[in-house]
C-alpha positions as CSV (number, residue, x, y, z in Angstrom):
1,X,-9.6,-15.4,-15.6
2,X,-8.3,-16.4,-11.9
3,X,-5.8,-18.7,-11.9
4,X,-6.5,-21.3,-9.5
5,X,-2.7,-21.5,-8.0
6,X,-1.9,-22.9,-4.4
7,X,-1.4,-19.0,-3.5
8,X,-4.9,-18.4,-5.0
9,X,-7.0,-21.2,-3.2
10,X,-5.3,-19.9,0.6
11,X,-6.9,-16.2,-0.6
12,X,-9.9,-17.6,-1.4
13,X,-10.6,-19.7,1.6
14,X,-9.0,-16.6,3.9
15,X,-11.1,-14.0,2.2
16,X,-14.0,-16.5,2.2
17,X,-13.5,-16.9,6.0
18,X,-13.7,-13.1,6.7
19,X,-17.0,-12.7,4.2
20,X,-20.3,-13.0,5.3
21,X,-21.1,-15.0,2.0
22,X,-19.3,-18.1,1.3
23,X,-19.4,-17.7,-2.5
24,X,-16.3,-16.5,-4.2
25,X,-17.8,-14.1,-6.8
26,X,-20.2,-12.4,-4.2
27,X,-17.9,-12.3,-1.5
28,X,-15.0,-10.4,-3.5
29,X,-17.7,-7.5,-4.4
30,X,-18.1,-7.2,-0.3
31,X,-14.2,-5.9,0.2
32,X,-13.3,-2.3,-0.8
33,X,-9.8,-0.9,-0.2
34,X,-9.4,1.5,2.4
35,X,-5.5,2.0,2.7
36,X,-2.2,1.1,1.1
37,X,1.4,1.3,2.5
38,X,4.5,0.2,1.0
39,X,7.6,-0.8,3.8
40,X,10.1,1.4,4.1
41,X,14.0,1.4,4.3
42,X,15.8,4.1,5.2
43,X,15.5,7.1,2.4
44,X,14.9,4.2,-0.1
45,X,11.0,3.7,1.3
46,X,11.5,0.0,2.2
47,X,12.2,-1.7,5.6
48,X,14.1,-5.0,4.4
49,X,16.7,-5.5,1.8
50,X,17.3,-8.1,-1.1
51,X,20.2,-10.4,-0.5
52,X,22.2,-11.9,-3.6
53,X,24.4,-14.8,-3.3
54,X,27.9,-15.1,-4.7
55,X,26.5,-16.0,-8.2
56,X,24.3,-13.0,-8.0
57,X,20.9,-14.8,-7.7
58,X,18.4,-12.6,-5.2
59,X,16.8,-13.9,-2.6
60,X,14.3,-13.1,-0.1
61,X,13.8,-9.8,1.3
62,X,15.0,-9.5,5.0
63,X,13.3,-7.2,7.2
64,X,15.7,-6.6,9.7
65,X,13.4,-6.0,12.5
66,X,11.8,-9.4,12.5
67,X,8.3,-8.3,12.0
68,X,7.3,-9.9,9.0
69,X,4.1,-11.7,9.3
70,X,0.4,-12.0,7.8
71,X,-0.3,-8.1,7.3
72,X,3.3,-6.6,7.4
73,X,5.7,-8.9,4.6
74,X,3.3,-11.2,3.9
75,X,0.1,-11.3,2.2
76,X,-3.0,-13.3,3.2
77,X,-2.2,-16.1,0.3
78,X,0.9,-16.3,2.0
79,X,3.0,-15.2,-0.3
80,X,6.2,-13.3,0.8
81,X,7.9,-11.0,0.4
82,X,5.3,-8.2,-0.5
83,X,6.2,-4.2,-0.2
84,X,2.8,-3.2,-1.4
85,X,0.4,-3.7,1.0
86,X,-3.5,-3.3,0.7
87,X,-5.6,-2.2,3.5
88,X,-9.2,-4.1,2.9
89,X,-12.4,-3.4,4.7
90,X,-15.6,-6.1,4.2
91,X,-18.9,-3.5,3.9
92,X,-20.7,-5.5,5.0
93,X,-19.3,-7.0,8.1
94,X,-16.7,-4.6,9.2
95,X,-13.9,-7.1,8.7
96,X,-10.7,-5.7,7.7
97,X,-7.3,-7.6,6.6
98,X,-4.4,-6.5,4.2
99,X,-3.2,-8.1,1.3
100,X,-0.2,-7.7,-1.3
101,X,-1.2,-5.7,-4.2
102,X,-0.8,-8.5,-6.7
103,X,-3.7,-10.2,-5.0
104,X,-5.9,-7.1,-4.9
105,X,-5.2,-6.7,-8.4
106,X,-5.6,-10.3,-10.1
107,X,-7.8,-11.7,-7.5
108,X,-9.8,-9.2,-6.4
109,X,-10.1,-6.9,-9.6
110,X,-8.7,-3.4,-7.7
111,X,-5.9,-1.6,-9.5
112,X,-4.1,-0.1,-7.4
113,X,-0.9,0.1,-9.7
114,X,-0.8,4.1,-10.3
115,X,-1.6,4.6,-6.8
116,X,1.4,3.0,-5.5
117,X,3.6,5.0,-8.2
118,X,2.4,7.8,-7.0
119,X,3.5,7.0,-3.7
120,X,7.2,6.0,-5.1
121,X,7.4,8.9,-7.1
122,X,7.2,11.8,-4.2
123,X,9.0,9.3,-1.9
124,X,11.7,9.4,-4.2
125,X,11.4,13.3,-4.6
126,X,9.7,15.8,-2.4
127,X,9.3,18.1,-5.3
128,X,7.7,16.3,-7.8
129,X,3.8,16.5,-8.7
130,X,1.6,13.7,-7.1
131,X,-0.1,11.4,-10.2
132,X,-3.9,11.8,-10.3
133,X,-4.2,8.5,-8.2
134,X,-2.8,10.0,-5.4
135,X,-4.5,13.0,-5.7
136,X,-7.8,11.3,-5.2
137,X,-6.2,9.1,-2.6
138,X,-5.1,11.8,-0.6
139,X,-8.7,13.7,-1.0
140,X,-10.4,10.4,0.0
141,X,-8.6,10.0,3.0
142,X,-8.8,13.5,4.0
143,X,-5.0,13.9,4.1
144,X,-5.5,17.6,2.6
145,X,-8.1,20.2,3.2
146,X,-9.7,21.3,0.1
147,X,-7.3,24.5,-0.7
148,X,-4.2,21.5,-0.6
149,X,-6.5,19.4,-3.3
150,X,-6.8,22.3,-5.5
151,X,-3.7,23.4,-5.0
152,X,-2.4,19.8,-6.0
153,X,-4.9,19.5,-8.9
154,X,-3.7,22.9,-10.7
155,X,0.1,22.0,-10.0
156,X,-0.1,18.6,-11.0
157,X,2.2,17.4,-14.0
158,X,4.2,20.9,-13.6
159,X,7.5,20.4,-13.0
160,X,9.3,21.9,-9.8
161,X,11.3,24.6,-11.6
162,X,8.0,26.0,-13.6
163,X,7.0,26.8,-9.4
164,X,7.7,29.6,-8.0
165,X,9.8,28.7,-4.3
166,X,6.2,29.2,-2.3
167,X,4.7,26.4,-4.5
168,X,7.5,24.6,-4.4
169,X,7.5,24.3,-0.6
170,X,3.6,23.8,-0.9
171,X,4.2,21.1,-3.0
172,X,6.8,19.7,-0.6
173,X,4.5,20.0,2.5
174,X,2.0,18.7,1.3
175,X,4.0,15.5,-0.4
176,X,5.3,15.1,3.4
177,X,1.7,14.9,5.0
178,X,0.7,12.7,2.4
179,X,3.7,10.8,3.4
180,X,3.3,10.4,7.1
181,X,-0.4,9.5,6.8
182,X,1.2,6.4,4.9
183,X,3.5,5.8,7.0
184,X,1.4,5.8,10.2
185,X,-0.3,3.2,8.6
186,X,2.5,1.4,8.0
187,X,4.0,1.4,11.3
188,X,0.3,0.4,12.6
189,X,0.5,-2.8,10.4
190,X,3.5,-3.6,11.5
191,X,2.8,-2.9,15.5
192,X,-0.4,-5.1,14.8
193,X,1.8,-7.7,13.2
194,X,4.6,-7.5,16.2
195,X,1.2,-8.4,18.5
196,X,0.2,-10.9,16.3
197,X,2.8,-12.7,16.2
198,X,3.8,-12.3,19.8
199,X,0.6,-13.9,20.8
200,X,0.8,-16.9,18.1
């Protein structure tokens, strides 16, 4: 069951806007998700920090370029900060906007939970085995030819030092395309968002 929060109703009338019907439970079943990034930092895979106070309470995350805004930091129901951001395309009129992946999840009924673990997981190590979401993921989006998917599929859940060094530098090439593909749609969210906001 939705809950109808403040966060929730700003979704709804965005989504709404950007649907070609004007009913909640039809226009949800228009969107499909298309991409996911996650901000990065550094080697840590996020591009903004959490402050704490003196008393140790956190705080907002601070990206320190100034970018954040709808689509890069913040999702469509406004909420802020996200790091897991949801790339969605309407079928039927084209429309695209992005979304944190809370919403997509509670709102909008798309899991995208293993995906992004996935993405984490190889982030954090080049070496490790890419989880059957991103597998698929990385099929879907053509990020690997079909010798890479196979390659991925009969290697995955094999730990590095069961490889032998070639498939262990397979593994790691591979991990780094399906890297960059996210990233360059990271730093195209967040070149949108600079425009964006520069022409608000």
């Amino acid at each position: 069951m939705e809950r109808e929060t403040h966060n929730f109703s700003i979704l709804k009338t965005r989504i709404l806007e950007r649907s070609v019907s004007k009913v909640w439970e039809s226009a949800k079943t228009e969107w499909d998700c298309i991409d996911v990034f996650i901000i990065r930092r550094g080697g840590d895979g996020y591009d903004g920090v959490v402050r704490s106070d003196e008393s140790g309470e956190r705080s907002v995350m601070l990206f320190n370029d100034g970018h954040r805004c709808e689509g890069y930091g913040i999702c469509l129901c406004t909420h802020e900060p996200i790091v897991e951001h949801c790339v969605l395309l309407n079928k039927l009129n084209g429309s695209r906007t992005i979304v944190g992946n809370i919403c997509v999840k509670n709102f909008l009924g798309i899991d995208m939970g293993r995906l992004f673990d996935g993405i984490k997981r190889i982030r954090r190590d080049l070496c490790k085995s890419p989880n059957s979401s991103l597998i698929e993921y990385a099929a879907r989006q053509k990020i690997v030819n079909e010798w890479e998917l196979g390659f991925m599929s009969s290697t995955q859940g094999k730990r590095a030092t069961s490889l032998t060094f070639k498939q262990r530098t397979k593994r790691q090439q591979i991990n780094e395309q399906i890297l960059a593909y996210i990233d360059s749609i990271a730093d195209a969210a967040k070149e949108k968002a600079a425009v964006d906001k520069a022409a608000a």
